[in-house]
N, CA and C atoms as an extended XYZ file, in Angstrom:
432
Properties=species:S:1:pos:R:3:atomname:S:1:resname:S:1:resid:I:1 pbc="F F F"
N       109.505      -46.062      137.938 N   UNK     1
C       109.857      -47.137      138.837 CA  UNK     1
C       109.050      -48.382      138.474 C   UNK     1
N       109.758      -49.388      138.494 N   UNK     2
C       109.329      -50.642      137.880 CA  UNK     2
C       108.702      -51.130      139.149 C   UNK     2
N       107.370      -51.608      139.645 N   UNK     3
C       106.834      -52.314      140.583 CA  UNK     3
C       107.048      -54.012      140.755 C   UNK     3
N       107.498      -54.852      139.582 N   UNK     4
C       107.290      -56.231      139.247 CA  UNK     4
C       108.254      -56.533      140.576 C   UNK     4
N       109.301      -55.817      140.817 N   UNK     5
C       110.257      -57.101      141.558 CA  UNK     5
C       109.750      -56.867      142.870 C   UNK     5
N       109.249      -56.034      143.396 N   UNK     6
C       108.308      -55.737      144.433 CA  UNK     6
C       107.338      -56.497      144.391 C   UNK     6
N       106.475      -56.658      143.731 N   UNK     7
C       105.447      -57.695      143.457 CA  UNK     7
C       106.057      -59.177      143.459 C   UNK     7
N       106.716      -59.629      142.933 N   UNK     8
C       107.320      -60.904      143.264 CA  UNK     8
C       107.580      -61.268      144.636 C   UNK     8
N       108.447      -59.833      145.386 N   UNK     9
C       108.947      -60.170      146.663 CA  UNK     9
C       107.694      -60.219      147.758 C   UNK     9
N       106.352      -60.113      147.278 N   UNK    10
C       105.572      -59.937      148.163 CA  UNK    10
C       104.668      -61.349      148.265 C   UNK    10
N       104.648      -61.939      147.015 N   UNK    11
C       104.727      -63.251      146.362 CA  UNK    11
C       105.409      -64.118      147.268 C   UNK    11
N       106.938      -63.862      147.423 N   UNK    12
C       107.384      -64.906      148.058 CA  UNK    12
C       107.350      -64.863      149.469 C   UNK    12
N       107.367      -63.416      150.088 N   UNK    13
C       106.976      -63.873      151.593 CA  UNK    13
C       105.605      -64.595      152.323 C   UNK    13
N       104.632      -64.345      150.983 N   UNK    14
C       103.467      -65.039      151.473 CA  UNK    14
C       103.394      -66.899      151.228 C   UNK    14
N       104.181      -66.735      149.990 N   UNK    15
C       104.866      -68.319      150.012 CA  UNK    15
C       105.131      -68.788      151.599 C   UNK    15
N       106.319      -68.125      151.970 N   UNK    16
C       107.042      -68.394      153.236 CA  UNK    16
C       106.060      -68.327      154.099 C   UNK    16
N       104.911      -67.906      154.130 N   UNK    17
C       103.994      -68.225      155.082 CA  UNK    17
C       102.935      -69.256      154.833 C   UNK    17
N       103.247      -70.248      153.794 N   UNK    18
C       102.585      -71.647      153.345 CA  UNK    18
C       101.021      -71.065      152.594 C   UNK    18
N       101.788      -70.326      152.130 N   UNK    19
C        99.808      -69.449      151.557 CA  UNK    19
C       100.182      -69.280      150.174 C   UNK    19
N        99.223      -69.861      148.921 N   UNK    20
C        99.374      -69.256      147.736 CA  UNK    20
C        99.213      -68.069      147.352 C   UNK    20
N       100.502      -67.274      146.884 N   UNK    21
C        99.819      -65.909      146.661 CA  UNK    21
C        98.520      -65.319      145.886 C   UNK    21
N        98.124      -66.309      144.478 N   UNK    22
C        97.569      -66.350      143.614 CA  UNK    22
C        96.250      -66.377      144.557 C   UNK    22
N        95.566      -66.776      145.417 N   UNK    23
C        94.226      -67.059      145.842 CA  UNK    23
C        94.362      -65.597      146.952 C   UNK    23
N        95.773      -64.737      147.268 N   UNK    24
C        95.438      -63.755      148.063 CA  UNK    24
C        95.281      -62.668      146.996 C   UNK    24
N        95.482      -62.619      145.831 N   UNK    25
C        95.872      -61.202      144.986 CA  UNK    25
C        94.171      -60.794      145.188 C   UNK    25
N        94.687      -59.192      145.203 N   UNK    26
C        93.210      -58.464      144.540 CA  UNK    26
C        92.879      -57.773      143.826 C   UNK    26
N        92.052      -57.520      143.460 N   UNK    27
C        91.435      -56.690      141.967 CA  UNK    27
C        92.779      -55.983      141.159 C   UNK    27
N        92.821      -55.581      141.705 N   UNK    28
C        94.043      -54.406      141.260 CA  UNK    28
C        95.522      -55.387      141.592 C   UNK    28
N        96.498      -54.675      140.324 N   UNK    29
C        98.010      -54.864      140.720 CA  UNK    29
C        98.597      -55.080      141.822 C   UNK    29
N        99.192      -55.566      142.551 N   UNK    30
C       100.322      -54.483      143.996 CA  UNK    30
C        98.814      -55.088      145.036 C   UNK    30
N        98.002      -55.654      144.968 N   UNK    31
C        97.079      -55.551      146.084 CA  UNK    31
C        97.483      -57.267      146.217 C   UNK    31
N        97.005      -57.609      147.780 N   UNK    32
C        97.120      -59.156      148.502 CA  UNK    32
C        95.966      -58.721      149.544 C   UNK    32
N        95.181      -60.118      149.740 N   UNK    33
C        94.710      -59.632      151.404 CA  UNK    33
C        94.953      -61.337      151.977 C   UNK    33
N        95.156      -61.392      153.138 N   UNK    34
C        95.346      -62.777      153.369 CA  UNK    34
C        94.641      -62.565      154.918 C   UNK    34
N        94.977      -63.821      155.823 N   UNK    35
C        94.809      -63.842      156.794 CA  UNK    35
C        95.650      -64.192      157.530 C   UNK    35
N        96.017      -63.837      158.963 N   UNK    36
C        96.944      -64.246      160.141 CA  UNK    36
C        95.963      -64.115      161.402 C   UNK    36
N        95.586      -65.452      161.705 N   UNK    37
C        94.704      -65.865      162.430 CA  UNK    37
C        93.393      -65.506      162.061 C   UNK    37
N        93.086      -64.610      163.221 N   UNK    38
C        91.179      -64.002      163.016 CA  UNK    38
C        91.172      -62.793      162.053 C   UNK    38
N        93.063      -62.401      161.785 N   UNK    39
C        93.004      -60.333      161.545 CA  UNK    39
C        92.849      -61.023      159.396 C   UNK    39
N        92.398      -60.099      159.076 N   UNK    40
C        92.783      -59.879      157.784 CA  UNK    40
C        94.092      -59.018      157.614 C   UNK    40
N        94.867      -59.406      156.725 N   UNK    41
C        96.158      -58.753      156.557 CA  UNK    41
C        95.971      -58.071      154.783 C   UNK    41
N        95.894      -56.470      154.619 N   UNK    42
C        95.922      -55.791      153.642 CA  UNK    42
C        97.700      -55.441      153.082 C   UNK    42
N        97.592      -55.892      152.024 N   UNK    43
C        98.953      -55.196      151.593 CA  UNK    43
C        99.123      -54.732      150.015 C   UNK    43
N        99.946      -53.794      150.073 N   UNK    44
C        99.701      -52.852      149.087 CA  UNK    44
C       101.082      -52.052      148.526 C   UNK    44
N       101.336      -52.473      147.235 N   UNK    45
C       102.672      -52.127      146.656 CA  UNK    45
C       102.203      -51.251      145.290 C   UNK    45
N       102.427      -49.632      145.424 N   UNK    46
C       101.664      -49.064      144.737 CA  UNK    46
C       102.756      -47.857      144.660 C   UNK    46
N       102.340      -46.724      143.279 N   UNK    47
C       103.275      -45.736      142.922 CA  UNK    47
C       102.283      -44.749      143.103 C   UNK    47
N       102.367      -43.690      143.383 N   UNK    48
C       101.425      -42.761      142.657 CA  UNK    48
C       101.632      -42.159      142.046 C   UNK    48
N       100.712      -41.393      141.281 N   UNK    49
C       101.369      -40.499      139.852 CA  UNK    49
C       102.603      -39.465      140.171 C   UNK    49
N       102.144      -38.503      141.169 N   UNK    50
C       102.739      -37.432      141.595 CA  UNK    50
C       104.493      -37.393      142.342 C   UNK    50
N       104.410      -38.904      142.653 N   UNK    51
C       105.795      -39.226      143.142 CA  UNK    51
C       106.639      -39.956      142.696 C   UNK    51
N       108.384      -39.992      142.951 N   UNK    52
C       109.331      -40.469      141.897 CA  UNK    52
C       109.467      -42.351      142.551 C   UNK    52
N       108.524      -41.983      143.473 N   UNK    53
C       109.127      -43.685      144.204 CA  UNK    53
C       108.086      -44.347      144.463 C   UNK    53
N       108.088      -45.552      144.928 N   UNK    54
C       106.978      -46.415      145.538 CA  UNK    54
C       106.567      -46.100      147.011 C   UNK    54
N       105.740      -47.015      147.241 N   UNK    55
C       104.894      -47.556      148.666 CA  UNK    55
C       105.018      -48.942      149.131 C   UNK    55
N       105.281      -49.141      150.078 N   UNK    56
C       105.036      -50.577      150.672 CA  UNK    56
C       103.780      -50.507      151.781 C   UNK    56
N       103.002      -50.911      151.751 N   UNK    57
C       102.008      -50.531      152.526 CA  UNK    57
C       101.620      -51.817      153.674 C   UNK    57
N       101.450      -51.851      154.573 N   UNK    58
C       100.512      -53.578      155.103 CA  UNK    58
C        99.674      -52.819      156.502 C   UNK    58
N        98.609      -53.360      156.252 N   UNK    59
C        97.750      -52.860      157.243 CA  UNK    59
C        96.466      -53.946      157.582 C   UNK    59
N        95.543      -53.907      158.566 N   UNK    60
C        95.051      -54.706      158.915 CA  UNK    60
C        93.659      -54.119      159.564 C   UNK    60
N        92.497      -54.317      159.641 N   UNK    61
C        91.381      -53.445      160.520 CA  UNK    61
C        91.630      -54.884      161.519 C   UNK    61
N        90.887      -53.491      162.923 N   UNK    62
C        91.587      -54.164      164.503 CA  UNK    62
C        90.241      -54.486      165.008 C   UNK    62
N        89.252      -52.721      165.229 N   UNK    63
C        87.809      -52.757      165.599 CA  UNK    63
C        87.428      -51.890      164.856 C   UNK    63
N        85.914      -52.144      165.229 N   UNK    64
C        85.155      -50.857      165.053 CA  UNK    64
C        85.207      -49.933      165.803 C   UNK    64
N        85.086      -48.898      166.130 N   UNK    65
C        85.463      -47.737      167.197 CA  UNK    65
C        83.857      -47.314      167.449 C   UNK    65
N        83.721      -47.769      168.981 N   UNK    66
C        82.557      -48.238      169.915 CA  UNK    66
C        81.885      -47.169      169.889 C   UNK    66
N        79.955      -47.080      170.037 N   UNK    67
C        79.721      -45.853      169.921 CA  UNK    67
C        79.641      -44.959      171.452 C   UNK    67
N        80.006      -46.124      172.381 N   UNK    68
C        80.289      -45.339      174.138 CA  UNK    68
C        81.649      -45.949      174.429 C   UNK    68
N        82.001      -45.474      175.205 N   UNK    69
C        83.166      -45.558      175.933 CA  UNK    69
C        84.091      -45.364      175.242 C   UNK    69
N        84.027      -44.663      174.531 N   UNK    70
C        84.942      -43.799      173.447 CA  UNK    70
C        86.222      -43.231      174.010 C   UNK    70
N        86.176      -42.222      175.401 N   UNK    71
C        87.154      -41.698      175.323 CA  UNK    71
C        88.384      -42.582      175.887 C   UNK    71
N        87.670      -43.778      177.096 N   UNK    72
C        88.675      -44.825      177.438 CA  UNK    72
C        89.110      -45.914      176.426 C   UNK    72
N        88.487      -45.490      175.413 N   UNK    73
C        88.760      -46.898      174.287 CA  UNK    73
C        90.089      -46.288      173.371 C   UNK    73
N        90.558      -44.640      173.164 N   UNK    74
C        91.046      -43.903      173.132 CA  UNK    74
C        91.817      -44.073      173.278 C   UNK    74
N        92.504      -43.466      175.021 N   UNK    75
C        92.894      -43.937      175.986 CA  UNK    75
C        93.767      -45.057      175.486 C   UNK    75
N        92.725      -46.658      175.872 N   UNK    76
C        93.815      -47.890      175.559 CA  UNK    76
C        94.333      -47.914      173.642 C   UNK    76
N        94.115      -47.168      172.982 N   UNK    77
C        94.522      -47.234      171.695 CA  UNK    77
C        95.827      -46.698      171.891 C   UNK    77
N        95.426      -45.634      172.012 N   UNK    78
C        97.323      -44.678      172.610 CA  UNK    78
C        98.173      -45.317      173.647 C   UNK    78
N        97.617      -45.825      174.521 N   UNK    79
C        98.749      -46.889      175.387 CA  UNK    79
C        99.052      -47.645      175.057 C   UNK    79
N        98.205      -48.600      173.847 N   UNK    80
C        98.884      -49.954      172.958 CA  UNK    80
C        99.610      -49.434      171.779 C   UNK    80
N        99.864      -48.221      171.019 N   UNK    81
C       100.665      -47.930      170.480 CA  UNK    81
C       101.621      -47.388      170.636 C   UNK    81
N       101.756      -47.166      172.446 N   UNK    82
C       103.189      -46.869      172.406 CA  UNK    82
C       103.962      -48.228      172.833 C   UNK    82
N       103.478      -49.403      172.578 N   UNK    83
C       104.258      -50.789      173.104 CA  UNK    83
C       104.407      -50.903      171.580 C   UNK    83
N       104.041      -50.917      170.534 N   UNK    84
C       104.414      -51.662      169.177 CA  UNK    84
C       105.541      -51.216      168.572 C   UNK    84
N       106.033      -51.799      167.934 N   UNK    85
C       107.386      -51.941      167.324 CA  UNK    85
C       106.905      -51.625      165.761 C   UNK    85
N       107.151      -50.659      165.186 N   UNK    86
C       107.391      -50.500      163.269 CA  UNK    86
C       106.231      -50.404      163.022 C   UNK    86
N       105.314      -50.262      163.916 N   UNK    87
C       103.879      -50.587      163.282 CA  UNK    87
C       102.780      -49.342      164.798 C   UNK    87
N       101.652      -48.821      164.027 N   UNK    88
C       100.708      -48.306      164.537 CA  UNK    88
C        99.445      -48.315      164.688 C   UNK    88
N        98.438      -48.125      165.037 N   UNK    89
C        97.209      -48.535      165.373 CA  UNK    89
C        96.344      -46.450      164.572 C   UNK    89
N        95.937      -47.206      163.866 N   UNK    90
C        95.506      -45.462      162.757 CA  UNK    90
C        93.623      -45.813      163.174 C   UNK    90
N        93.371      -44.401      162.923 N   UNK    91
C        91.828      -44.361      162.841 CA  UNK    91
C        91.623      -43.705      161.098 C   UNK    91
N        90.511      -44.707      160.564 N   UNK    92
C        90.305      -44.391      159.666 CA  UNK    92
C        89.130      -44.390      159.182 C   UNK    92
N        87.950      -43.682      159.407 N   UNK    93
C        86.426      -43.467      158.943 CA  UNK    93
C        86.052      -44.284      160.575 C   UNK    93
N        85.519      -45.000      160.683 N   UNK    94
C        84.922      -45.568      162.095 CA  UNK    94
C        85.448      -46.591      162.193 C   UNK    94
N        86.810      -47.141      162.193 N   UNK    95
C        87.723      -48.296      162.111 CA  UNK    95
C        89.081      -47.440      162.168 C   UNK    95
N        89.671      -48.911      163.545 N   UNK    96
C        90.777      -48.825      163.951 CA  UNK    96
C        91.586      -49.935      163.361 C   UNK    96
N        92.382      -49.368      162.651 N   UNK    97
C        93.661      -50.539      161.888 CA  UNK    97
C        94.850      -50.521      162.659 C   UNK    97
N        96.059      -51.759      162.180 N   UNK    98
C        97.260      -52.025      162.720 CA  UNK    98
C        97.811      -51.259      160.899 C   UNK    98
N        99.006      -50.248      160.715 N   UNK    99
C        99.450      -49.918      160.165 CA  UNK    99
C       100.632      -49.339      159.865 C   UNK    99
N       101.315      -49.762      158.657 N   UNK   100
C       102.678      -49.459      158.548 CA  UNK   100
C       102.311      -48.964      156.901 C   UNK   100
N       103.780      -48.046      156.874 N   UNK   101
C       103.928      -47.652      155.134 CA  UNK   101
C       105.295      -47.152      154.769 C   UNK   101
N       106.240      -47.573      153.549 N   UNK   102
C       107.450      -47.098      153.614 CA  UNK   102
C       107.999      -46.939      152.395 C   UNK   102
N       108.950      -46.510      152.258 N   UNK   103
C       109.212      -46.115      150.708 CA  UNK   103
C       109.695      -47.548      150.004 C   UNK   103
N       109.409      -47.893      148.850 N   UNK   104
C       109.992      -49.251      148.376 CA  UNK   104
C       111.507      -49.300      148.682 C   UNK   104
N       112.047      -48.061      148.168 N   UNK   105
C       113.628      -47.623      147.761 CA  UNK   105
C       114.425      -48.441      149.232 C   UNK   105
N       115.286      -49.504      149.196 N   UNK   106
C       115.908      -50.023      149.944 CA  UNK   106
C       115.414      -51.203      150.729 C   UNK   106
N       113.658      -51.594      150.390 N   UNK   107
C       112.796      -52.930      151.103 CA  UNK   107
C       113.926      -53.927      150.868 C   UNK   107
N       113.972      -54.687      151.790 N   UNK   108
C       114.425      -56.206      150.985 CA  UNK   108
C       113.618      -57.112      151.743 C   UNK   108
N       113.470      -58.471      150.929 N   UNK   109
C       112.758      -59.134      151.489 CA  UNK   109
C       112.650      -59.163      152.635 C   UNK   109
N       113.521      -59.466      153.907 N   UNK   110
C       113.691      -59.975      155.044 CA  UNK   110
C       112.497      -58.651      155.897 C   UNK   110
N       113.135      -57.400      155.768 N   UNK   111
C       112.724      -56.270      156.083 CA  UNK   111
C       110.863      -56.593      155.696 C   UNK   111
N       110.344      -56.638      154.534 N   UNK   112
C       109.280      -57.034      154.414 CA  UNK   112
C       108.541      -58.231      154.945 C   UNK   112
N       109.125      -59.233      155.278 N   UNK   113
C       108.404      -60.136      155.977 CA  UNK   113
C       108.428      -60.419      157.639 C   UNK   113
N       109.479      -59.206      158.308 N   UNK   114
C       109.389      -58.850      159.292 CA  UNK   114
C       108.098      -58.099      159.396 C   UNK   114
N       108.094      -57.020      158.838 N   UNK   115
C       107.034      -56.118      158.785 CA  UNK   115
C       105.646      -57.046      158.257 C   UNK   115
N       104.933      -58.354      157.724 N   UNK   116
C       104.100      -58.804      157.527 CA  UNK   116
C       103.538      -59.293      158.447 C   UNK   116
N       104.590      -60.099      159.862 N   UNK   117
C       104.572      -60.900      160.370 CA  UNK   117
C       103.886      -60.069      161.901 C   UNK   117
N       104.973      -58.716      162.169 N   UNK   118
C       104.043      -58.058      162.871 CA  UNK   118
C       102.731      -57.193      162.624 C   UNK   118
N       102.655      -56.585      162.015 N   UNK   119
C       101.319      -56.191      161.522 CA  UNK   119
C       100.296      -57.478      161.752 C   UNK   119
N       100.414      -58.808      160.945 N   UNK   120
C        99.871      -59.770      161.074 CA  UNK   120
C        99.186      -60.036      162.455 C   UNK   120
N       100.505      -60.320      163.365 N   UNK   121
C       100.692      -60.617      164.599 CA  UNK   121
C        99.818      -59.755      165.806 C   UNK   121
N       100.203      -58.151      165.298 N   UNK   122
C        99.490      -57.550      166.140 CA  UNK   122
C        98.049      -57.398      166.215 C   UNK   122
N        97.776      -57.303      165.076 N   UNK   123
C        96.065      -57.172      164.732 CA  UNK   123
C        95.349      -58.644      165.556 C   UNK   123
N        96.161      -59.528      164.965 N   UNK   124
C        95.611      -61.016      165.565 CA  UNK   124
C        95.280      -60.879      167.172 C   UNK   124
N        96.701      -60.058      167.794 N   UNK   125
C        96.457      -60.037      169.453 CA  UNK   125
C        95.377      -59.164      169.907 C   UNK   125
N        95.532      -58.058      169.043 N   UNK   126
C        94.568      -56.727      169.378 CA  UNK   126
C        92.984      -57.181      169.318 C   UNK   126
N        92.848      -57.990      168.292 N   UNK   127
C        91.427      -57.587      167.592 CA  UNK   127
C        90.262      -57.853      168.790 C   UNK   127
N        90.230      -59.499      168.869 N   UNK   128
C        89.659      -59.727      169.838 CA  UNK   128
C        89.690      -58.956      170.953 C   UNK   128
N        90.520      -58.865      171.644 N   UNK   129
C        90.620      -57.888      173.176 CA  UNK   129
C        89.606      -56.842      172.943 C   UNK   129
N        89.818      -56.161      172.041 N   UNK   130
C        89.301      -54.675      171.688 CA  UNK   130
C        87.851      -54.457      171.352 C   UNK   130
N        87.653      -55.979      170.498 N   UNK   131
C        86.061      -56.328      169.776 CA  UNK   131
C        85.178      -57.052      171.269 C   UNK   131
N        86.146      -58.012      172.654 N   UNK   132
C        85.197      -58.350      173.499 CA  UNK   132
C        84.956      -56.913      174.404 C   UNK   132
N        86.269      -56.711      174.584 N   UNK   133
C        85.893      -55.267      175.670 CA  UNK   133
C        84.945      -54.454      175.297 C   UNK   133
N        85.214      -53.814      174.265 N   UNK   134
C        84.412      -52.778      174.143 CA  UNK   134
C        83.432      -52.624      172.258 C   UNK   134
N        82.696      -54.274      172.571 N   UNK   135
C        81.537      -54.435      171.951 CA  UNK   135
C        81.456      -54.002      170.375 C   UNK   135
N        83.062      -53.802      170.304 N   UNK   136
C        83.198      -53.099      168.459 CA  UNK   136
C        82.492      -54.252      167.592 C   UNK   136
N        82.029      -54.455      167.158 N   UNK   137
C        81.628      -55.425      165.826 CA  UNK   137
C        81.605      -54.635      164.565 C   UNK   137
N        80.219      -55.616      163.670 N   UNK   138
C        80.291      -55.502      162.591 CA  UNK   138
C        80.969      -55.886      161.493 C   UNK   138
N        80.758      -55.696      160.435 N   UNK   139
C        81.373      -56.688      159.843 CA  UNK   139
C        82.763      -55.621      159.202 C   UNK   139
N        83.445      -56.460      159.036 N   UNK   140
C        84.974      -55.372      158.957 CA  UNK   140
C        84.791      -55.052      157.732 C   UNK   140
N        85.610      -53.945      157.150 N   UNK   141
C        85.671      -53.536      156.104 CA  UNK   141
C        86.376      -54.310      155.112 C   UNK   141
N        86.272      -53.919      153.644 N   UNK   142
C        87.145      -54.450      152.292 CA  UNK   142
C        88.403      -53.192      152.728 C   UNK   142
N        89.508      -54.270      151.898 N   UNK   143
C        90.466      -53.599      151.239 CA  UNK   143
C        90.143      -52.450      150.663 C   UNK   143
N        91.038      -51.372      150.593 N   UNK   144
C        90.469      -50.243      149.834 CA  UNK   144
C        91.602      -50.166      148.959 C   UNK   144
């Protein structure tokens, strides 16, 4: 599977969001990180060896996951992911992300910059709320 026209199309939705792609790319192929508002926006167009198809990936860190009030912080994680649309709120090492992932096979642009815009969108609404309530800081993580 050829990744380039995937890579282009990820190119141009960040165009469409008045952002050079060239100053978001990262280290690696298929990688972008940009920003939508306060959230960092991760995205990631990648194959892996073992499979016949791609990844579309976009994800975002929300908080840190507090070292009290854990089980109500919980709690409001699972009640704000059942309001989101195409997109989820994942725990991953001691960080809570906004996250989506899908097979390339059938993306088209539009579909992808829907999906940028919320991910984007949600992290932006979430982060703060989540970082004043319940004291998450620190400094957010890199792209992985």
């Amino acid at each position: 599977m050829d990744l380039q026209s995937y890579y282009e199309m990820v190119d141009n939705c960040i165009r469409k969001l008045g952002v050079d792609p060239n100053v978001c790319r990262g280290q690696n192929p298929g990688q972008w990180d940009l920003k939508k508002g306060s959230a960092s926006v991760w995205i990631d167009v990648f194959k892996r060896e073992q499979d016949h198809f791609g990844y579309f990936q976009c994800m975002a860190p929300v908080v840190q996951i507090p070292t009290s009030n854990t089980k109500e912080f919980y709690e409001e994680v699972l009640e704000k992911n059942h309001t989101l649309y195409g997109t989820a709120m994942t725990k991953y090492k001691d960080w809570i992300y906004m996250k989506t992932i899908r097979e390339l096979d059938g993306l088209d642009e539009a579909e992808m910059m829907a999906t940028l815009n919320r991910v984007g969108t949600y992290a932006d609404d979430n982060d703060d709320y989540f970082k004043n309530k319940y004291a998450g800081g620190g400094e957010s993580p890199k792209p992985v």
